[in-house]
PDB file of N, H, CA, C and O in Angstrom:
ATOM      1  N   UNK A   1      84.303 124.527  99.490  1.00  0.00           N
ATOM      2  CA  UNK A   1      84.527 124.870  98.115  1.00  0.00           C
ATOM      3  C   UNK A   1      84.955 123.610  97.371  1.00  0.00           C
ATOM      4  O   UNK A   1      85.679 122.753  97.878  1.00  0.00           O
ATOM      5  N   UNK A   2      84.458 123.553  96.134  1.00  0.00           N
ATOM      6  H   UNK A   2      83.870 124.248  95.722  1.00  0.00           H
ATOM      7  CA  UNK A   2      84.497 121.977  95.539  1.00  0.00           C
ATOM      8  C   UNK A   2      85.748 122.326  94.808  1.00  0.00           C
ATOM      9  O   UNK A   2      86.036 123.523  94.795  1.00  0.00           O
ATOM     10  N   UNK A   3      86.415 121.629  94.295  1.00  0.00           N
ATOM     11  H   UNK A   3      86.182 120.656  94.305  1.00  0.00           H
ATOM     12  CA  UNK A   3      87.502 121.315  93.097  1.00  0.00           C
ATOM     13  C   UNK A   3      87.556 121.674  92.330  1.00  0.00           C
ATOM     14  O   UNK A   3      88.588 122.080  91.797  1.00  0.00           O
ATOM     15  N   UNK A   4      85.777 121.715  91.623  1.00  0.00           N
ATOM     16  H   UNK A   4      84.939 121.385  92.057  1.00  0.00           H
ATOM     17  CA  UNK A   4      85.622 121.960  90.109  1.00  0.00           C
ATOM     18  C   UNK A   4      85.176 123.608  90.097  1.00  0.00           C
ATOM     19  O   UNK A   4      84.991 124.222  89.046  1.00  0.00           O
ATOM     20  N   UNK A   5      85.037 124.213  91.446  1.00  0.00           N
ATOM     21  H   UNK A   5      85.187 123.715  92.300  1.00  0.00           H
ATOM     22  CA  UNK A   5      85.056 125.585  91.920  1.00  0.00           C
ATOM     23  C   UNK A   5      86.684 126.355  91.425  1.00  0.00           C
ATOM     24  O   UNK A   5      86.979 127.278  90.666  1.00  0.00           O
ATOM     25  N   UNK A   6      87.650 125.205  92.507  1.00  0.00           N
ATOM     26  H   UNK A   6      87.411 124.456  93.123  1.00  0.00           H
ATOM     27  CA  UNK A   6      88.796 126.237  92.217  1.00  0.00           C
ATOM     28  C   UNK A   6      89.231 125.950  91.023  1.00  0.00           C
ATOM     29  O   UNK A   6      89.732 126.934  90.478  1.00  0.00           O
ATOM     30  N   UNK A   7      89.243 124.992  90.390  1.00  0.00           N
ATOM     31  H   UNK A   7      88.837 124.193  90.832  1.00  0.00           H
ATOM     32  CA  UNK A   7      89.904 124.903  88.906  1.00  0.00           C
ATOM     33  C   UNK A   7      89.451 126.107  88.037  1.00  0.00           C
ATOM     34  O   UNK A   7      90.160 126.412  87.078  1.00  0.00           O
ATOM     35  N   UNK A   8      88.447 126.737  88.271  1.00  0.00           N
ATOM     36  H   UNK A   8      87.871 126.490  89.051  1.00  0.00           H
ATOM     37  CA  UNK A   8      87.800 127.835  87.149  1.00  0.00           C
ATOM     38  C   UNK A   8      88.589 129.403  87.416  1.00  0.00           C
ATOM     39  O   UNK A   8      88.841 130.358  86.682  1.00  0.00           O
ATOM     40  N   UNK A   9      88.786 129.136  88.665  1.00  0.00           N
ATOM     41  H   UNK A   9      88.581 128.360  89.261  1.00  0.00           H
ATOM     42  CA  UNK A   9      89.074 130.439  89.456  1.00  0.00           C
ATOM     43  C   UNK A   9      90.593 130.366  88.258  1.00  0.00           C
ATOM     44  O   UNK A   9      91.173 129.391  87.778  1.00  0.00           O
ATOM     45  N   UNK A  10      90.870 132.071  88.081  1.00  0.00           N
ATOM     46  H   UNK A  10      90.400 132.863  88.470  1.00  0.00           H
ATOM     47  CA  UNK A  10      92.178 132.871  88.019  1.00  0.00           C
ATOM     48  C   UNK A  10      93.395 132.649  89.196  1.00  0.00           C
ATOM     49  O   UNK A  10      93.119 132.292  90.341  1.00  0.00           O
ATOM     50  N   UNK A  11      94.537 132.868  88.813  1.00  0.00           N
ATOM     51  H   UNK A  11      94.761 133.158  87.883  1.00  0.00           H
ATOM     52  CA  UNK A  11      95.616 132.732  89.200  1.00  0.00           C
ATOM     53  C   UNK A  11      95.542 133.714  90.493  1.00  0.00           C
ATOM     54  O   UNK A  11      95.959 133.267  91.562  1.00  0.00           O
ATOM     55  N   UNK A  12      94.945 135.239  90.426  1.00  0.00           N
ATOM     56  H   UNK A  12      94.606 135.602  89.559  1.00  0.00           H
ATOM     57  CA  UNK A  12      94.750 135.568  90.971  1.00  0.00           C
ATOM     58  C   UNK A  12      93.863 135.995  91.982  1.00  0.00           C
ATOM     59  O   UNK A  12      94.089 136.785  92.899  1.00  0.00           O
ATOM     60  N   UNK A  13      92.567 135.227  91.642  1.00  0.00           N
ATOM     61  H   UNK A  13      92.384 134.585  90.898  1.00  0.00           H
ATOM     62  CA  UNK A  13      91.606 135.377  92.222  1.00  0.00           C
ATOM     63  C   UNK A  13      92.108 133.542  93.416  1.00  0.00           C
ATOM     64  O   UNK A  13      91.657 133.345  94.544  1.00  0.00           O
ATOM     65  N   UNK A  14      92.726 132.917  92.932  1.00  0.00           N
ATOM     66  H   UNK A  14      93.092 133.077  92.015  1.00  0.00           H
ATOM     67  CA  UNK A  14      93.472 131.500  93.751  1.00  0.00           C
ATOM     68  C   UNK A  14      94.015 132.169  94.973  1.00  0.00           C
ATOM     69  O   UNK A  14      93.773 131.797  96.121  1.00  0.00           O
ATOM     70  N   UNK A  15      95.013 133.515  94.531  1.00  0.00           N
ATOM     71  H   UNK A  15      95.209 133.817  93.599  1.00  0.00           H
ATOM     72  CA  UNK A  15      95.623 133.812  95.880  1.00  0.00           C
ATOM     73  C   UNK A  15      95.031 134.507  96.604  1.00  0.00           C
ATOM     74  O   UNK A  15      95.545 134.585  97.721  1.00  0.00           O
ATOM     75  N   UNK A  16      94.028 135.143  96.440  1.00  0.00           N
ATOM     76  H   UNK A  16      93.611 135.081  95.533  1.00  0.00           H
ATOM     77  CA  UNK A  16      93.397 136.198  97.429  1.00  0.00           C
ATOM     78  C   UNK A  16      92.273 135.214  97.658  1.00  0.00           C
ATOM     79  O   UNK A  16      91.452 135.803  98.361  1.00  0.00           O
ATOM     80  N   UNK A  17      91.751 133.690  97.327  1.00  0.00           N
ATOM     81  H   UNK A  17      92.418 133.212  96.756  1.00  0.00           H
ATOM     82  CA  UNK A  17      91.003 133.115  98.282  1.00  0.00           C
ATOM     83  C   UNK A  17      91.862 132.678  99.387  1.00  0.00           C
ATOM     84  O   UNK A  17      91.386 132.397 100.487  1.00  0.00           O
ATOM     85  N   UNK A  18      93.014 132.617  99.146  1.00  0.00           N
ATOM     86  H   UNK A  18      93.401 132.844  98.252  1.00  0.00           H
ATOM     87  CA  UNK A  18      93.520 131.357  99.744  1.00  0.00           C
ATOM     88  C   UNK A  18      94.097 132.195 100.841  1.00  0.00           C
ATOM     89  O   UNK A  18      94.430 131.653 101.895  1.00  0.00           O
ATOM     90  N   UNK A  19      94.300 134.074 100.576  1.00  0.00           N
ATOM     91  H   UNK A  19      94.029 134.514  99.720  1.00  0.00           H
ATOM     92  CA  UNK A  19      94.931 134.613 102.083  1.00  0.00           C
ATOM     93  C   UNK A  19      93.382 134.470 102.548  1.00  0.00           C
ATOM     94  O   UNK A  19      93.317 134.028 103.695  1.00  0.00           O
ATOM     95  N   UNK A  20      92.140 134.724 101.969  1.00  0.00           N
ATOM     96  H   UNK A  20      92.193 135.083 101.037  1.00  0.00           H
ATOM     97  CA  UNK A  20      90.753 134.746 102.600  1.00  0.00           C
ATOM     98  C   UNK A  20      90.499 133.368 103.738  1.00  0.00           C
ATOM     99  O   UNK A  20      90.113 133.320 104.906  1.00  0.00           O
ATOM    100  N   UNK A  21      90.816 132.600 103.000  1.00  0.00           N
ATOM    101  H   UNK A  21      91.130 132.639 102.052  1.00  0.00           H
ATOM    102  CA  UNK A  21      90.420 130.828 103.756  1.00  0.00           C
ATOM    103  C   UNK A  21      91.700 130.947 105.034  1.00  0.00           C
ATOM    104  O   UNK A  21      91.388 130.640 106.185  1.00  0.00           O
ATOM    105  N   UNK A  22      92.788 131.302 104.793  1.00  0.00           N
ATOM    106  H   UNK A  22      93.041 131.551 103.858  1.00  0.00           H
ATOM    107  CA  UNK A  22      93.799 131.270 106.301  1.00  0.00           C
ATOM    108  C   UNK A  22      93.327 131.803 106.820  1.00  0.00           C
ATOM    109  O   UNK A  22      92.811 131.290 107.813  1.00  0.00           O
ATOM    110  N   UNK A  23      93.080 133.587 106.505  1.00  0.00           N
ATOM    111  H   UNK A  23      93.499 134.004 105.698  1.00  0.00           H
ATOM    112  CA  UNK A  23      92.466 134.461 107.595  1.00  0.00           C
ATOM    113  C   UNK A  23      91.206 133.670 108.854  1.00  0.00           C
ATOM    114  O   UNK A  23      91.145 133.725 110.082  1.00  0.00           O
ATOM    115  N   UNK A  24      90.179 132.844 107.602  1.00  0.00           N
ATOM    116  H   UNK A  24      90.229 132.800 106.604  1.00  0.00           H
ATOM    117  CA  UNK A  24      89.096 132.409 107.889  1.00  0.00           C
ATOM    118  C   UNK A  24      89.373 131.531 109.164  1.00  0.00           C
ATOM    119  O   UNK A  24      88.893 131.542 110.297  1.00  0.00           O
ATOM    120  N   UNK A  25      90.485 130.645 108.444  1.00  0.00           N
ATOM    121  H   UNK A  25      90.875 130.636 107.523  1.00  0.00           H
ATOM    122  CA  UNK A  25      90.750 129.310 109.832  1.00  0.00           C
ATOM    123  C   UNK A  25      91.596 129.759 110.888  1.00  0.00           C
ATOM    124  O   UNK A  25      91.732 129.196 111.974  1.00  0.00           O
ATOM    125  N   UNK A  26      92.192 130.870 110.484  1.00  0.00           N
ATOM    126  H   UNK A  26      92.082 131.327 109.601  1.00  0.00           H
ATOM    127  CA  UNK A  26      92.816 131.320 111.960  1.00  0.00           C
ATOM    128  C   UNK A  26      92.198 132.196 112.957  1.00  0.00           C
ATOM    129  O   UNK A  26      92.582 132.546 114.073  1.00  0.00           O
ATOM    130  N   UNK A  27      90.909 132.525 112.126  1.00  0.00           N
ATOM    131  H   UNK A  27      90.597 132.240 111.220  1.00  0.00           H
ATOM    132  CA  UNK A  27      89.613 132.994 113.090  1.00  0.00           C
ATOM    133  C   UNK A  27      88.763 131.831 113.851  1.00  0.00           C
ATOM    134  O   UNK A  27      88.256 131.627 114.954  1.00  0.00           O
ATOM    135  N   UNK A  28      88.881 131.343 112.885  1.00  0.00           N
ATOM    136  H   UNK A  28      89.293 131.508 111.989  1.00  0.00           H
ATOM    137  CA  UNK A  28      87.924 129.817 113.474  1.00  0.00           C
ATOM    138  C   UNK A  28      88.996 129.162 114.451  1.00  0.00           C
ATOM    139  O   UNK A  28      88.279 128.455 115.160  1.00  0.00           O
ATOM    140  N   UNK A  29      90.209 129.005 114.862  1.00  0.00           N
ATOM    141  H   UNK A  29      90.791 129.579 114.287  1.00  0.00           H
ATOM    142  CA  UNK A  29      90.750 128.310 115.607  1.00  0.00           C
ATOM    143  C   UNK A  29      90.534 129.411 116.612  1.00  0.00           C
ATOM    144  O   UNK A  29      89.704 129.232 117.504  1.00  0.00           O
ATOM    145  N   UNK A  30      91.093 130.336 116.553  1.00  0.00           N
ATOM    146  H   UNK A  30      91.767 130.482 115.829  1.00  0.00           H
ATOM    147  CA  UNK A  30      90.901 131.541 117.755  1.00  0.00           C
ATOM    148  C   UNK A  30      89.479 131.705 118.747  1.00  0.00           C
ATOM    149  O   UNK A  30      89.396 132.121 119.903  1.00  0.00           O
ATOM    150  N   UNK A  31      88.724 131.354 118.089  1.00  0.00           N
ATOM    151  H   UNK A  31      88.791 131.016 117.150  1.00  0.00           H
ATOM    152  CA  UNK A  31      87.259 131.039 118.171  1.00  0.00           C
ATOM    153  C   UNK A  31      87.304 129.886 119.213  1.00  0.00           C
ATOM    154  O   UNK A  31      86.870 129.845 120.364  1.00  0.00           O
ATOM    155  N   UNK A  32      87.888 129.064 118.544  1.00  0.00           N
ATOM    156  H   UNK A  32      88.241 129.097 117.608  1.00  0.00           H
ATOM    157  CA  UNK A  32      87.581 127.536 119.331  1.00  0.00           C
ATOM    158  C   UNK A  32      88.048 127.125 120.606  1.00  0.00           C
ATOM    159  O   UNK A  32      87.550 126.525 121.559  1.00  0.00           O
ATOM    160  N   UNK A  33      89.575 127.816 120.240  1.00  0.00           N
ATOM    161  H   UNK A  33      89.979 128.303 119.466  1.00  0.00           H
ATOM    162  CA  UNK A  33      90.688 128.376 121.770  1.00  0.00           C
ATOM    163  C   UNK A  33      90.036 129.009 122.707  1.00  0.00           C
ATOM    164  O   UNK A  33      90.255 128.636 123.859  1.00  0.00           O
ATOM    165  N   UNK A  34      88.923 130.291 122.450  1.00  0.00           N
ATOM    166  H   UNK A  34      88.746 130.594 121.513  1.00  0.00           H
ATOM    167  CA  UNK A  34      88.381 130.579 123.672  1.00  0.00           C
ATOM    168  C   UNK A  34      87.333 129.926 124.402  1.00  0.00           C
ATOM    169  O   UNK A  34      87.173 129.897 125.622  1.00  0.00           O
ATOM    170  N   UNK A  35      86.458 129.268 123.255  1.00  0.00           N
ATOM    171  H   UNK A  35      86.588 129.291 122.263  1.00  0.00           H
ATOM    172  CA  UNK A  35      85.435 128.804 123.946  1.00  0.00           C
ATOM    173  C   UNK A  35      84.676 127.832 122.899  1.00  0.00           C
ATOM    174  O   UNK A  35      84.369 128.465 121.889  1.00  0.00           O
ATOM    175  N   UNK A  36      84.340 126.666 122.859  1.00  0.00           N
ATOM    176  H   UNK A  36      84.589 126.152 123.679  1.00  0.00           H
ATOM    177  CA  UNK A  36      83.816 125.873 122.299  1.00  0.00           C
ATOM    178  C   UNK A  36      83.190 125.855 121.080  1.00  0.00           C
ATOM    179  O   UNK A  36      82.058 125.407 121.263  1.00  0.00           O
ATOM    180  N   UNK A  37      83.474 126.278 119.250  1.00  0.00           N
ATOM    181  H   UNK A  37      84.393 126.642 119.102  1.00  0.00           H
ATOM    182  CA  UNK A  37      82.964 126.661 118.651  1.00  0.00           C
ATOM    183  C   UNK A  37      81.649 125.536 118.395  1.00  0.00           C
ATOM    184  O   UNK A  37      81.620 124.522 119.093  1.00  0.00           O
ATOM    185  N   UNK A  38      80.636 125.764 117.421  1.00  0.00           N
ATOM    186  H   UNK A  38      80.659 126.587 116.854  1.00  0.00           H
ATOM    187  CA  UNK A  38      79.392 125.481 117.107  1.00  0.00           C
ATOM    188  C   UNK A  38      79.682 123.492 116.470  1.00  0.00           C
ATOM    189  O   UNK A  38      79.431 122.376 116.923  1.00  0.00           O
ATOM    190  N   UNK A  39      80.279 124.022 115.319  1.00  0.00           N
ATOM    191  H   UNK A  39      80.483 124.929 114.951  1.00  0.00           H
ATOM    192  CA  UNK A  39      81.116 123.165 114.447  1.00  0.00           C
ATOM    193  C   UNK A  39      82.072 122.638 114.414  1.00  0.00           C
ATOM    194  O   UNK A  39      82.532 122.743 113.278  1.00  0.00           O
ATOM    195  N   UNK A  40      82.791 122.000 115.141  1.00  0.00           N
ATOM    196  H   UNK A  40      82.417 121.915 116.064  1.00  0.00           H
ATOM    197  CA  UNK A  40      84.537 121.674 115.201  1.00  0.00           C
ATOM    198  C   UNK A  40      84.956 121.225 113.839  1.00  0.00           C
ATOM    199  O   UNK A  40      86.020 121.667 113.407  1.00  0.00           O
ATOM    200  N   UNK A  41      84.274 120.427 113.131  1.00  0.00           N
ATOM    201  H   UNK A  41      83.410 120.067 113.482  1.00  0.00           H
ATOM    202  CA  UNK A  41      84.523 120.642 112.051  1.00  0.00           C
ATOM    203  C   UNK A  41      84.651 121.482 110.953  1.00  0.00           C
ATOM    204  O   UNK A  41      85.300 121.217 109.941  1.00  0.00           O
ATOM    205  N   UNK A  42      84.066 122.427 111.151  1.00  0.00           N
ATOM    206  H   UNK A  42      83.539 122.642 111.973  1.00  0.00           H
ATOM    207  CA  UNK A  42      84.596 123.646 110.572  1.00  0.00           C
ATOM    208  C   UNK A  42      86.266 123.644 109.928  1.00  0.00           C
ATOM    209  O   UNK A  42      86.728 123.844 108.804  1.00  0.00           O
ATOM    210  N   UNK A  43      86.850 123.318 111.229  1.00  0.00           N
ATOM    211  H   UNK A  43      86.475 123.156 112.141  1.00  0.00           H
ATOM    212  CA  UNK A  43      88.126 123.573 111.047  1.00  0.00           C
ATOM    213  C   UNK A  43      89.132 122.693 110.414  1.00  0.00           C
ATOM    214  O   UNK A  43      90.288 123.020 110.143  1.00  0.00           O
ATOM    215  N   UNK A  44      88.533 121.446 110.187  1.00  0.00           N
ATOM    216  H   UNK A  44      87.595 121.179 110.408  1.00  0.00           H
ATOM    217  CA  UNK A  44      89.127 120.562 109.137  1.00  0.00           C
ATOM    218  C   UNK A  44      88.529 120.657 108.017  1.00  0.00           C
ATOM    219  O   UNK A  44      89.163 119.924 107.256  1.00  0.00           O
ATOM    220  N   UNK A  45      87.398 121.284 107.279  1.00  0.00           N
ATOM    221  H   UNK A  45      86.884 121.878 107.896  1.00  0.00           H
ATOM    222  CA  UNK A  45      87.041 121.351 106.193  1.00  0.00           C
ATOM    223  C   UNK A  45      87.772 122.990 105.488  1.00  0.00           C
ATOM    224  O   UNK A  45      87.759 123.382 104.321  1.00  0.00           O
ATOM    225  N   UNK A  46      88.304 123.597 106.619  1.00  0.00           N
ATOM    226  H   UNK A  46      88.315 123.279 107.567  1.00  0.00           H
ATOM    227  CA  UNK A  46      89.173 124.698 106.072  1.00  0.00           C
ATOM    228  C   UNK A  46      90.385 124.743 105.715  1.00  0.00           C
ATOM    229  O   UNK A  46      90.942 125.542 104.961  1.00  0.00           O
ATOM    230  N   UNK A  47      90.984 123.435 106.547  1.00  0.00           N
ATOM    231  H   UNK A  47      90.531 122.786 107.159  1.00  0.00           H
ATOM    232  CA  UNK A  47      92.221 122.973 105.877  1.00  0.00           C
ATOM    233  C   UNK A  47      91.881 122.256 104.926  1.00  0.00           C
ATOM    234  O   UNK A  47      92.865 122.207 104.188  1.00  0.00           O
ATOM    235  N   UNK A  48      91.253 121.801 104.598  1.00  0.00           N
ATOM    236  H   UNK A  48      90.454 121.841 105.198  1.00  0.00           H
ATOM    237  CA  UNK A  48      91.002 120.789 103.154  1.00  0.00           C
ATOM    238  C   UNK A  48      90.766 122.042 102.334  1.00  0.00           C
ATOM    239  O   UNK A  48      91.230 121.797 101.221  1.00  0.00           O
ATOM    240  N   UNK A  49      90.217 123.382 102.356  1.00  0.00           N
ATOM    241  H   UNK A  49      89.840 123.581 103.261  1.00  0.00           H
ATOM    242  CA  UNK A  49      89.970 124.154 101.608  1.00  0.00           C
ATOM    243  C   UNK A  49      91.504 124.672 100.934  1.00  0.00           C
ATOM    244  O   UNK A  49      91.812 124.640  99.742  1.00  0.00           O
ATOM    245  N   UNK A  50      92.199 125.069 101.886  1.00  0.00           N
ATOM    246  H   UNK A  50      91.949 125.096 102.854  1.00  0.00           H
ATOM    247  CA  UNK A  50      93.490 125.799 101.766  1.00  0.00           C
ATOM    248  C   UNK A  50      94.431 125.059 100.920  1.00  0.00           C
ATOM    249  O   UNK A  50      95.049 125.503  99.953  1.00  0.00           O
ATOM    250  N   UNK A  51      94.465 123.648 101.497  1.00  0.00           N
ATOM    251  H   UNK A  51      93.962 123.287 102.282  1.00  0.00           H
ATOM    252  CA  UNK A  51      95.087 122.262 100.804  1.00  0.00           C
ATOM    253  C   UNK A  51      94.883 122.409  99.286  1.00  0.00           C
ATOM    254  O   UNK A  51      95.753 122.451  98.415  1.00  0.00           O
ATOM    255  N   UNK A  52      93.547 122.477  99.156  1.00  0.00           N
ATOM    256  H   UNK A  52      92.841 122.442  99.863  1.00  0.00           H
ATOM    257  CA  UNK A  52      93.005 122.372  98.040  1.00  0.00           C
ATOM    258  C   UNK A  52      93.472 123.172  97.016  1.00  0.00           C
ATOM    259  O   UNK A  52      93.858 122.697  95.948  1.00  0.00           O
ATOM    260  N   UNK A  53      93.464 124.401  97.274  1.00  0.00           N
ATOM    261  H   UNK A  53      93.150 124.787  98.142  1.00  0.00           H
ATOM    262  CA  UNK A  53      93.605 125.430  96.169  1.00  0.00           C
ATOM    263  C   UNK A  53      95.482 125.912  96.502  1.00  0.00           C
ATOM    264  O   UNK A  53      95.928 126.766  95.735  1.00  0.00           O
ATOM    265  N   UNK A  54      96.213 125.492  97.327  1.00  0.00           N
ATOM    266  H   UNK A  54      95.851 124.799  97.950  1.00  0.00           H
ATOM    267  CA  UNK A  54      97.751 125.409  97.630  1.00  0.00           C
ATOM    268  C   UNK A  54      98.256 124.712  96.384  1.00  0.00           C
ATOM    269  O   UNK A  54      99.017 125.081  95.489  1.00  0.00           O
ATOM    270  N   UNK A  55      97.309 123.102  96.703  1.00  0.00           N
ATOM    271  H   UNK A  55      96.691 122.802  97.430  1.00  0.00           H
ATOM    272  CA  UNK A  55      97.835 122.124  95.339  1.00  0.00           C
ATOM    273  C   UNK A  55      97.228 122.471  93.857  1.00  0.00           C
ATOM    274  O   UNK A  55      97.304 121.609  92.981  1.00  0.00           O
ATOM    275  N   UNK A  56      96.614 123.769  93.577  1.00  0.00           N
ATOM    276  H   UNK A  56      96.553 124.469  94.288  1.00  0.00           H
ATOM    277  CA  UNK A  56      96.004 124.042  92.432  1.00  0.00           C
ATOM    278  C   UNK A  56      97.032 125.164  91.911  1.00  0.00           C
ATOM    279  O   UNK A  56      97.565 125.415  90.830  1.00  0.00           O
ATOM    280  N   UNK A  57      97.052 125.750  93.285  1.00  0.00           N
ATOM    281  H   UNK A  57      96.619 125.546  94.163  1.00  0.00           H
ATOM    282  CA  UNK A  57      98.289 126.786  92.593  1.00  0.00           C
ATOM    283  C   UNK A  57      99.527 126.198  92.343  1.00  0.00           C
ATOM    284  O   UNK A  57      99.887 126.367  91.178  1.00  0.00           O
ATOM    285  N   UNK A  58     100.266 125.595  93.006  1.00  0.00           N
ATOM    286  H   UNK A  58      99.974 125.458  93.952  1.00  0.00           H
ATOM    287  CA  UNK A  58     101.076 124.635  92.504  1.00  0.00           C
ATOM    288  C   UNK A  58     100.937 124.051  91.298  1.00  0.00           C
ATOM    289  O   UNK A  58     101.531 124.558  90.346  1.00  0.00           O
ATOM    290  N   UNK A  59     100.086 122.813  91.094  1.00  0.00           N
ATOM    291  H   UNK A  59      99.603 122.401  91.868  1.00  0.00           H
ATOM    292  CA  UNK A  59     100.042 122.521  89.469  1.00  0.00           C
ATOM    293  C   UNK A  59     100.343 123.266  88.839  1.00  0.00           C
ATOM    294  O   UNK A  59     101.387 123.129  88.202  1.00  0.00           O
ATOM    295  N   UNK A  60      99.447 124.580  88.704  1.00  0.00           N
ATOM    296  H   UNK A  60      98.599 124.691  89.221  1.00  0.00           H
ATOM    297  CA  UNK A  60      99.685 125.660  88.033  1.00  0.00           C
ATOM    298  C   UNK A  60     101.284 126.005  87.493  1.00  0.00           C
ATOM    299  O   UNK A  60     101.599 126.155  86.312  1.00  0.00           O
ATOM    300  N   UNK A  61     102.100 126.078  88.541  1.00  0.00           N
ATOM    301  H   UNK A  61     101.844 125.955  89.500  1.00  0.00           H
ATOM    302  CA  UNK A  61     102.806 126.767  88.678  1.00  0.00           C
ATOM    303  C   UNK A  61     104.027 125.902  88.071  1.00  0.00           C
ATOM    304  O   UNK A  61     104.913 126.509  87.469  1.00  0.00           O
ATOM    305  N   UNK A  62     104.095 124.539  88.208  1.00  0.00           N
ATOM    306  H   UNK A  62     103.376 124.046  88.697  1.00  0.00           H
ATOM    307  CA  UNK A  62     104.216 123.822  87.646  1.00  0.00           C
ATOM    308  C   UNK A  62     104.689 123.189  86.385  1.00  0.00           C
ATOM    309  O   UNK A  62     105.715 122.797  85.829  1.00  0.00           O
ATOM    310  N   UNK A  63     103.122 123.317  86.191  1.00  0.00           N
ATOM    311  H   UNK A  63     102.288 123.636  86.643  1.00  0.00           H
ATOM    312  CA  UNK A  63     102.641 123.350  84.578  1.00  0.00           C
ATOM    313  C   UNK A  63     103.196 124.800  83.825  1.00  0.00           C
ATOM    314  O   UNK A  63     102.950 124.615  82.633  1.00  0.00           O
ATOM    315  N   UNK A  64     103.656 125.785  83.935  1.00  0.00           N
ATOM    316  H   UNK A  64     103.856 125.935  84.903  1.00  0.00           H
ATOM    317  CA  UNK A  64     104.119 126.580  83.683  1.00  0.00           C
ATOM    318  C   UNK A  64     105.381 126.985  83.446  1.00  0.00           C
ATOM    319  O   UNK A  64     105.794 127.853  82.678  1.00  0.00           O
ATOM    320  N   UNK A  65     106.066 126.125  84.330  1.00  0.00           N
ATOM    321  H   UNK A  65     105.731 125.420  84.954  1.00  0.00           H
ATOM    322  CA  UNK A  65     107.636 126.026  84.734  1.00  0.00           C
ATOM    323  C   UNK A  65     107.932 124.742  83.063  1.00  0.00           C
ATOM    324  O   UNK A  65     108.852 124.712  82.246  1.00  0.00           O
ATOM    325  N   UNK A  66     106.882 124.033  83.174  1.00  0.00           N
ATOM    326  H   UNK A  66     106.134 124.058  83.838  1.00  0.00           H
ATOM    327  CA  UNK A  66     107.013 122.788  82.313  1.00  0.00           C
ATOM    328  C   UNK A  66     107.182 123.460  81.152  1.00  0.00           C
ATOM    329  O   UNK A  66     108.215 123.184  80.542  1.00  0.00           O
ATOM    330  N   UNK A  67     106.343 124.394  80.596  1.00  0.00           N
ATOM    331  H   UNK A  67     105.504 124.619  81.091  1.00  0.00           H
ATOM    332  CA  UNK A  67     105.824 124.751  79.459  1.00  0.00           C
ATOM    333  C   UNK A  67     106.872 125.519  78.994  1.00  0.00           C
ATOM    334  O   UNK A  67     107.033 125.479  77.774  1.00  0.00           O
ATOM    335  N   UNK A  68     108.037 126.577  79.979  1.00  0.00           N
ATOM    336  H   UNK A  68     107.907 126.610  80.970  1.00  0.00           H
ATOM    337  CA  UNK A  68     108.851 127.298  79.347  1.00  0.00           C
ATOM    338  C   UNK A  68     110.123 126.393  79.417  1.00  0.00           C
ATOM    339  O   UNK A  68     111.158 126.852  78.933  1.00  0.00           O
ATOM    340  N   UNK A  69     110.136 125.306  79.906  1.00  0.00           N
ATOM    341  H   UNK A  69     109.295 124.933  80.299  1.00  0.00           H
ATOM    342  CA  UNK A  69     111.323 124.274  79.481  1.00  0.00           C
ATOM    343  C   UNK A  69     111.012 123.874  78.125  1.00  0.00           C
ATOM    344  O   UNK A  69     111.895 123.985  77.275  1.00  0.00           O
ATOM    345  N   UNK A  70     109.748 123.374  77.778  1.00  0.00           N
ATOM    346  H   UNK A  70     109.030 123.284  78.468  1.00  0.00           H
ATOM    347  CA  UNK A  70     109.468 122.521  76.688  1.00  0.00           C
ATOM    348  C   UNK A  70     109.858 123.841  75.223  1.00  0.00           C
ATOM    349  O   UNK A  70     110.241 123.576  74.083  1.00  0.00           O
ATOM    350  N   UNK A  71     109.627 124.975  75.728  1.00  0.00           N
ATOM    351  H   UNK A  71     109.316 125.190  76.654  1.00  0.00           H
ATOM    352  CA  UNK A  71     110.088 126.219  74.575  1.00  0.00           C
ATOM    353  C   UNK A  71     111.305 126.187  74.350  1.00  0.00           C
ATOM    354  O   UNK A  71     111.539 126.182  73.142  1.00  0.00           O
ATOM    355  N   UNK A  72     112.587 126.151  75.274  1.00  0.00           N
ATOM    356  H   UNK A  72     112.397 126.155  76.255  1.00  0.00           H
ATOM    357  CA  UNK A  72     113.235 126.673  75.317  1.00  0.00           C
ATOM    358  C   UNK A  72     114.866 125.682  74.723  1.00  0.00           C
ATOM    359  O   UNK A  72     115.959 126.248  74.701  1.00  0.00           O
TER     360      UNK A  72
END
């Protein structure tokens, strides 16, 4: 998933990828634990996924925290 993917995404549509992408990599490691998956990489491009949209929700969250100081 690119950058300019999660930036578009909702606040809430951020968190229900992001339980989707753990679920995903903790299938894919479970996978790999038993027996040799296809892709090993797989599993570092899923942490870069999770990374990704963690530090988006953050900004977010952030930027939000910023915005009701700057009101107040």
């Amino acid at each position: 998933m690119k950058n300019s993917e999660i930036i578009e995404l909702s606040q809430e549509e951020l968190t229900a990828r992001l339980a989707q992408e753990k679920a995903a990599l903790n299938k894919l490691k479970f996978a790999h634990a038993v027996s040799a998956i296809e892709n090993p990489n797989a599993i570092k491009a899923g942490r870069k996924t999770i990374a990704r949209i963690s530090t988006e929700i953050s900004k977010r969250r952030i930027a939000g925290q910023s915005e009701t100081a700057a009101e107040a």
